[in-house]
C-alpha positions as CSV (number, residue, x, y, z in Angstrom):
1,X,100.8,103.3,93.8
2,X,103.7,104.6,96.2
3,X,105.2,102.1,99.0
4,X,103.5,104.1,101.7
5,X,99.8,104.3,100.0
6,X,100.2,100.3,99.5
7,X,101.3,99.6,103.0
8,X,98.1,101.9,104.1
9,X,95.7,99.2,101.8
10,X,97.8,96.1,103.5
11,X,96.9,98.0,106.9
12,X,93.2,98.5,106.2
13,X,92.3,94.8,104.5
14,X,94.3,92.9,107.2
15,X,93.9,95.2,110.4
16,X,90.8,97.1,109.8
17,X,88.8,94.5,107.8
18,X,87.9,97.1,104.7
19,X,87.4,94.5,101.8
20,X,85.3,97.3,99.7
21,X,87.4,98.5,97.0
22,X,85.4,101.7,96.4
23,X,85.8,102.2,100.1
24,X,89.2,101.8,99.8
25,X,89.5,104.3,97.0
26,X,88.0,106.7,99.2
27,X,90.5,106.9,101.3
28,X,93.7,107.3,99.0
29,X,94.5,109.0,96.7
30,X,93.7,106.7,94.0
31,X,91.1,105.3,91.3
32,X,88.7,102.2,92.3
33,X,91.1,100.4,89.1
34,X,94.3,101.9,90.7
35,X,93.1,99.9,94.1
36,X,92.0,96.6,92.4
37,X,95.2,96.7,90.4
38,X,97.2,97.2,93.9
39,X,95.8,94.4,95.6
40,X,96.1,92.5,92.8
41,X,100.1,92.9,92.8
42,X,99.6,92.0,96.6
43,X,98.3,88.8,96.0
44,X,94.2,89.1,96.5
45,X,91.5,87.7,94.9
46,X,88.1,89.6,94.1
47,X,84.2,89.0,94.0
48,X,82.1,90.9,91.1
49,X,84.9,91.8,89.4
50,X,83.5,91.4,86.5
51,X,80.4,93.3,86.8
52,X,80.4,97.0,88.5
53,X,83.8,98.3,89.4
54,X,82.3,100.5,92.5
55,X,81.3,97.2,94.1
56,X,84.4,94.8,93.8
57,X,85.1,93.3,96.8
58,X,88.7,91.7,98.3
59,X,88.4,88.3,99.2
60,X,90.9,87.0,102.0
61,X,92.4,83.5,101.3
């Protein structure tokens, strides 16, 4: 993912409270595993990972 594409996911989980990954897929131009793997990197964990992809959550520490 490009610097500017992963400071606009930093800027949507911390400002604007979007913790659906899906969602955030939606608005980059990215894949739901290209976002997960992203926030990942950035240091977030994740609820139902393991089951659908389309509804992974990002959980805030």
């Amino acid at each position: 993912m490009d610097d500017l594409s992963s400071k606009y996911l930093t800027q949507m989980i911390e400002r604007d409270h979007t913790y659906s990954v899906l969602e955030l897929a939606g608005h980059l131009p990215y894949t739901v595993m290209d976002v997960i793997s992203e926030a990942n990197r950035l240091g977030y964990s994740f609820d139902n990972l393991m089951q659908d992809p389309n509804r992974v959550m990002i959980v805030k520490e």
